[in-house]
N, C-alpha and C positions, 0 to 999 in steps of 0.2 A: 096634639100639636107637636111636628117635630123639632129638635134642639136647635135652637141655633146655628151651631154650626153646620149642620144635616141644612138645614136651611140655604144657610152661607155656600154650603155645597150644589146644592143641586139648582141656585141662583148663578154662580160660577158656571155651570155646567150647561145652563140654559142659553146663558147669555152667550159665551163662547162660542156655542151651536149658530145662534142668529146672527151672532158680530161673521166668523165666517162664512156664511152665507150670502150675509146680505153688505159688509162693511160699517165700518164706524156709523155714519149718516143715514143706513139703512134701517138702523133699530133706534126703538126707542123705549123708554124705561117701563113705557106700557104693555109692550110688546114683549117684555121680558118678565114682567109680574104674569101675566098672561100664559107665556110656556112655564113658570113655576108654580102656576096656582095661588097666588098670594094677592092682596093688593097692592097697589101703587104706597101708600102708606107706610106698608108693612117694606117693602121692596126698599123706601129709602130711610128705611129705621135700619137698616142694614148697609149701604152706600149713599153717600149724600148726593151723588150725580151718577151721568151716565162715566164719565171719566171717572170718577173715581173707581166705579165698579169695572170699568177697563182696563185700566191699572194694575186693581184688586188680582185679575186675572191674569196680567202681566209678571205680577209678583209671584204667582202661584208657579208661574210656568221656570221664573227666575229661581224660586226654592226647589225645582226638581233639577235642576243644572246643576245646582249647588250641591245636591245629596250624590249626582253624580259623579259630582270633584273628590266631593270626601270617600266614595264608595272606592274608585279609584285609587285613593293615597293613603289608605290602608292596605295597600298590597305591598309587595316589595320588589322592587325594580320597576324600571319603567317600560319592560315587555310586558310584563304583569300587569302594572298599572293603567297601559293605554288597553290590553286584550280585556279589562274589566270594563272600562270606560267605551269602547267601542262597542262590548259585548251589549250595556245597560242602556247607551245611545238606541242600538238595533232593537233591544226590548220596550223601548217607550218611546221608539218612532213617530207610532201616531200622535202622543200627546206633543211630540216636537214639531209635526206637522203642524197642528193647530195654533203651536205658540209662535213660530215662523209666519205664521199666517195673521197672526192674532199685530204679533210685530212691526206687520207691512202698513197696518193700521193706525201707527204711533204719532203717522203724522197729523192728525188730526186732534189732538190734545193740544194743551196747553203749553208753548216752548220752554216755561221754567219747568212741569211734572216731566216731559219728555225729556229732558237734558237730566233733571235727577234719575230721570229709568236708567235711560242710556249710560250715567255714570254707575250706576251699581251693577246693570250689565258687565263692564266693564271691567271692573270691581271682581265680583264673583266669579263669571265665565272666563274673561278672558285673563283676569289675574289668579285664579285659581290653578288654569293651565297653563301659563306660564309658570308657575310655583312647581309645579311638576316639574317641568321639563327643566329649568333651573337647576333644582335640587339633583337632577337626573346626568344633565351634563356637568355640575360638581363634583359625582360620585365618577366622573368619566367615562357614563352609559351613552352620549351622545358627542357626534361632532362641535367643535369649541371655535369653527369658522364661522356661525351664523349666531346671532342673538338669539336669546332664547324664545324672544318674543317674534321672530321671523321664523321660528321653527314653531311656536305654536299655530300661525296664523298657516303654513303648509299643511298642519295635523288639519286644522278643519278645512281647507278646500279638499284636502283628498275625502272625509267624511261628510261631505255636504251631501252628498250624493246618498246618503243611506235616508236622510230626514227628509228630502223633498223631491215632489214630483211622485208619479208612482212606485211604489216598494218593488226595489230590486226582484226578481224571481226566486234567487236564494239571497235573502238578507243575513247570511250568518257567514254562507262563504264570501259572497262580495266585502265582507266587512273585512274578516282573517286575510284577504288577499290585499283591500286596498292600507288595511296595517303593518301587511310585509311592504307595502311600494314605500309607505311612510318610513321603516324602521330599515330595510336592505336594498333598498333603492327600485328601478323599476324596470333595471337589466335582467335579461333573462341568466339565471346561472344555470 
């Protein structure tokens, strides 16, 4: 029998699968004991509901954001720091696709777990880079006309485009070019 967690895994990984697919309302927790092999029993000795195990998956997608922040702020400088962070984005694209996706589903939960997601969202992704960029335009690496929080919120529309919809053709240069529009603007010099 496998560990628990291996468990825990490959029920994340199932469900993920069928919630994209088919949406929230589309699956059911049978339907998911079902692609991982288990019973329904065993399925909620593991997740008490379907929300919670959506969540579950919500969170997972939230802790690879978060390893990306930290991956990032062990660099030094914030050329360094976004070329890692852009770099690790382009590397786990698909899995951002599916959490993007996974996301679009949020509305279908409960408004106080959805407002707790969306607060740690917040929290992590969007407070994490801004802590960057903060920290980056204090050291006087970035322009000191804009919040730092309107300069994070332009870092991800110029990066939206690497996570969704189909993968760029070269996702490594699309990413170095749409990082230089980010960092030296989007004039030709």
């Amino acid at each position: 029998m496998p560990l628990p967690d291996t468990t825990r895994a490959r029920i994340q990984t199932e469900a993920a699968r069928l919630f994209v697919a088919s949406g929230y309302h589309g699956v059911s927790m049978r339907e998911v004991a079902e692609a991982v092999g288990v019973t329904k029993p065993a399925l909620y000795h593991h997740y008490a509901d379907k929300e919670a195990l959506f969540l579950a998956m919500l969170d997972g997608t939230l802790a690879g954001l978060a390893r990306l922040v930290a991956h990032a702020g062990e660099q030094v400088g914030i050329r360094a720091q976004l070329e890692v962070l852009v770099g690790d984005l382009v590397a786990s694209a698909p899995a951002q696709r599916v959490g993007l996706q996974l996301a679009g589903e949020l509305r279908h939960v409960s408004p106080e777990r959805r407002a707790a997601f969306e607060g740690e969202y917040r929290r992590v992704w969007m407070g994490g880079l801004t802590a960057l960029i903060e920290t980056a335009a204090a050291r006087g690496e970035l322009r000191a006309d804009l919040p730092p929080a309107v300069l994070t919120r332009a870092l991800l529309a110029l990066t939206y485009p690497l996570v969704t919809g189909a993968p760029p053709a070269d996702p490594q240069g699309t990413a170095r070019a749409l990082l230089a529009v980010y960092l030296d603007g989007a004039a030709r010099h």
